[in-house]
VOGU-3710 file (C-alpha; in Angstrom, 3 decimals, decimal comma):
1> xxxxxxxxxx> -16,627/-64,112/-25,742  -13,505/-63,190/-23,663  -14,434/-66,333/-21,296  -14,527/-68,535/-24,161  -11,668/-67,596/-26,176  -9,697/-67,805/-22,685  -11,006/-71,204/-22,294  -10,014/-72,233/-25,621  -6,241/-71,452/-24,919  -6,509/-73,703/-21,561
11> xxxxxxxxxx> -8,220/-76,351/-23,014  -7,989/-79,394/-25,588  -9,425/-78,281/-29,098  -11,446/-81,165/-29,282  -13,110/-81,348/-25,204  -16,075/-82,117/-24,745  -17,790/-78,468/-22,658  -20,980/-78,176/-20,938  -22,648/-75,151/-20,005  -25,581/-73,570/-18,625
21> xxxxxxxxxx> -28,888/-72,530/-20,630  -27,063/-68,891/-21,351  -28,169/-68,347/-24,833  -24,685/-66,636/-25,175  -22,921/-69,784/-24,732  -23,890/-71,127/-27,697  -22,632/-68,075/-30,397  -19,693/-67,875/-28,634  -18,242/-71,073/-28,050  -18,746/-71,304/-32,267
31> xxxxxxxxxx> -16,512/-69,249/-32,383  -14,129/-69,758/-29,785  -14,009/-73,523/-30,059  -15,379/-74,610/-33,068  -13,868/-78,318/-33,015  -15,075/-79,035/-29,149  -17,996/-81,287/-28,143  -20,779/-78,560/-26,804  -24,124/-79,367/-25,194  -25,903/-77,234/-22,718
41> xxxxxxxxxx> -27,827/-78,716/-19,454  -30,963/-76,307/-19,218  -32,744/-76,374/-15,720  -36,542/-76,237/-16,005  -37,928/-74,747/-13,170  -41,223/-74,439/-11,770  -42,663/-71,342/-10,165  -44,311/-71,876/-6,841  -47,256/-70,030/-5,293  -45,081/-69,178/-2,656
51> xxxxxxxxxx> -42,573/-67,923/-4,822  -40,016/-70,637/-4,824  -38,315/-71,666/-7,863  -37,859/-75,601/-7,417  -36,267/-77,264/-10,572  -38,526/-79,783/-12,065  -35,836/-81,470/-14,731  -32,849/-80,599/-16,426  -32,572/-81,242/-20,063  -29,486/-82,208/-21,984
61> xxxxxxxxxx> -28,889/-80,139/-25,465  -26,113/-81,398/-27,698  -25,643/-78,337/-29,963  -22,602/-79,015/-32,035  -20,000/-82,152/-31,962  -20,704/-85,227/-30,364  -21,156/-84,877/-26,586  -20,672/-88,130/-24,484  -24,718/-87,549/-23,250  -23,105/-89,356/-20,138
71> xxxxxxxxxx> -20,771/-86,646/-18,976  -23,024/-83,787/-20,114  -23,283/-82,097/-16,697  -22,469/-78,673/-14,498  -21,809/-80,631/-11,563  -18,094/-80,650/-11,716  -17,544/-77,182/-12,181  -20,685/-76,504/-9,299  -18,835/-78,799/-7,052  -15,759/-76,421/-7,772
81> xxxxxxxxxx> -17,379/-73,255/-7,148  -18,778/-74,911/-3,703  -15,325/-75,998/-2,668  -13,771/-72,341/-4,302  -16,606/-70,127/-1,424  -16,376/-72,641/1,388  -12,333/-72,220/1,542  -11,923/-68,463/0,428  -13,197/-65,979/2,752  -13,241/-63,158/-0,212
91> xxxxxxxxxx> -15,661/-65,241/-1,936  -18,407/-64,625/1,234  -21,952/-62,219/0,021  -22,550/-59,872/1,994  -19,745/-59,053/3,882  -16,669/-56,824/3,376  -14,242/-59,693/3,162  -13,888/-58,762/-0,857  -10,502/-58,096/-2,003  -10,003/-54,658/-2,585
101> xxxxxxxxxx> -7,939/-55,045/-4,932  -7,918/-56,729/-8,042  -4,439/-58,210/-7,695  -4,734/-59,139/-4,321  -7,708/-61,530/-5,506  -6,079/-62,970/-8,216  -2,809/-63,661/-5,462  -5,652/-65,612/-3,512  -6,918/-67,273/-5,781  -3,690/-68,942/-6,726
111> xxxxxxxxxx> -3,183/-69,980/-3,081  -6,351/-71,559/-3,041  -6,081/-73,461/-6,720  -2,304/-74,269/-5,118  -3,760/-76,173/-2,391  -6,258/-77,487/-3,950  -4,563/-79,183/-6,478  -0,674/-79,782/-5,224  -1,650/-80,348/-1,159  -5,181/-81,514/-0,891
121> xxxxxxxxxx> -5,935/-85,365/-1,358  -8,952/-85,448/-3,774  -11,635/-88,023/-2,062  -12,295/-89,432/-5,159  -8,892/-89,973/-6,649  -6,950/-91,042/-3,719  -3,955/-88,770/-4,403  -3,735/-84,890/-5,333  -5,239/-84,048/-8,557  -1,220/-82,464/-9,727
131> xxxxxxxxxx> -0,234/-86,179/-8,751  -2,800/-87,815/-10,983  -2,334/-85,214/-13,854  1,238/-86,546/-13,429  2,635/-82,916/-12,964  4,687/-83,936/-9,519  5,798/-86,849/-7,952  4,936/-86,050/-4,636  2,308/-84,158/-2,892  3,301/-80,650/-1,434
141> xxxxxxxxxx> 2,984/-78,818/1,600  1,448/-75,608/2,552  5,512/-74,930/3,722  6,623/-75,764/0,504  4,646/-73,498/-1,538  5,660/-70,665/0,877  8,914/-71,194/0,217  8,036/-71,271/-3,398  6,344/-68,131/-3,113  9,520/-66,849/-1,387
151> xxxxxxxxxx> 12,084/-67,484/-4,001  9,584/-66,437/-6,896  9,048/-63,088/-4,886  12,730/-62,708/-4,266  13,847/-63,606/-7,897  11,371/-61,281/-9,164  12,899/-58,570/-7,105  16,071/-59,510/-8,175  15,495/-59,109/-11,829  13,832/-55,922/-11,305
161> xxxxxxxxxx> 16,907/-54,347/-9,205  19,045/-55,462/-12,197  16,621/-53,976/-15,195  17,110/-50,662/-13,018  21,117/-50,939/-12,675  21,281/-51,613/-15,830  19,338/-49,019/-16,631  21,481/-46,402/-15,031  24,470/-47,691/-16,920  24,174/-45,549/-20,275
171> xxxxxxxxxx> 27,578/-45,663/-22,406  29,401/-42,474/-22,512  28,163/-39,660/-24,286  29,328/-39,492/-27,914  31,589/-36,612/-28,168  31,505/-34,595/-31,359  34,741/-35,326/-33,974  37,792/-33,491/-33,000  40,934/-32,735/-34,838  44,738/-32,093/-34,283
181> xxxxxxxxxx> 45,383/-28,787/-33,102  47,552/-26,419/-35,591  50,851/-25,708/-34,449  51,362/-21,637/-33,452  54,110/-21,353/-36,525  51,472/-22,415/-38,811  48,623/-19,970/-38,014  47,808/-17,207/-39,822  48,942/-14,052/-38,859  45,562/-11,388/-39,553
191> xxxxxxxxxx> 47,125/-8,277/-41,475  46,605/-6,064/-38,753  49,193/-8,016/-36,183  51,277/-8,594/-39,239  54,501/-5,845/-38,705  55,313/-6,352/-42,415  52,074/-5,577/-43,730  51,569/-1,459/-44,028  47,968/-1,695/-45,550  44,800/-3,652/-45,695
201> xxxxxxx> 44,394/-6,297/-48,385  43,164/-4,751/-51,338  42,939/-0,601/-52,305  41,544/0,642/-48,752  43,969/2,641/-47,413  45,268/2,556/-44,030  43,071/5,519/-42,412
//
């Protein structure tokens, strides 16, 4: 469901999706992406007496929309996961190249799509795939998107140096109200500093 609905935010409303036989597939891209043109390609496979699955056909299911039957296929996105493990170490089984960390693999990962997509010339299209999207005019260099990275990484620690200044810079402390002092000649004198009074207020008398 979280794939889906991710995919629904990246993607036309109204694109045509194929997936795999995952029975999952089907409830949630209903729901995700009602409007889009889903069929599934499910791989029939045949069980060997040596144990080796060989696949005998693969069958095209349009479920809902109208699917082109011509472009209902996996092997784009296969093609991209072969391309995605032949280039990125991390991606190797069995082997401790893994990230370790989560954001470390998502940093990779944007190198490699970089490359891919702004500095690689696609076979098939002639060009880089940003340059046939239309998204740049040129196609990059592995120096230019370092010194992309660069200034990103050094705005971004710019910004965060001045959310912390400013931070630190709190307006003065309000200061509770304050009024005019009385002048001496105008305080009261209490009785018993008073040389002109001989007793305390009222009947008490002076012991």
């Amino acid at each position: 469901m979280a794939f889906c609905y991710d995919l629904s935010e990246r993607v036309p409303a109204l694109a045509q999706v194929t997936s795999d036989g995952l029975q999952s597939y089907r409830f949630a891209m209903s729901s995700a992406m009602p409007r889009a043109q889903f069929a599934q390609l499910v791989k029939v496979y045949h069980h060997a007496p040596d144990r080796r699955d060989t696949v005998i056909r693969a069958d095209k299911m349009p479920l809902f929309g109208d699917p082109d039957p011509a472009h209902i296929s996996t092997s784009f996105i296969e093609a991209s996961n072969l391309h995605l493990r032949m280039t990125n170490r991390r991606y190797a089984r069995q082997t401790n190249a893994h990230s370790k960390k989560i954001a470390n693999h998502c940093h990779m990962l944007a190198v490699i799509f970089m490359a891919y997509n702004f500095c690689r010339t696609h076979s098939t299209l002639k060009t880089t795939p940003a340059m046939a999207a239309g998204v740049t005019d040129r196609q990059w260099s592995m120096e230019d998107v370092i010194r992309m990275s660069d200034e990103h990484h050094e705005a971004k620690l710019a910004a965060e140096f001045e959310a912390a200044f400013a931070a630190k810079l709190t307006p003065n402390r309000q200061l509770p109200k304050t009024y005019p002092a009385t002048p001496k000649d105008k305080l009261p004198i209490p009785w018993y500093l008073d040389p002109k009074t001989e007793k305390p207020p009222g009947d008490a008398e002076l012991p």
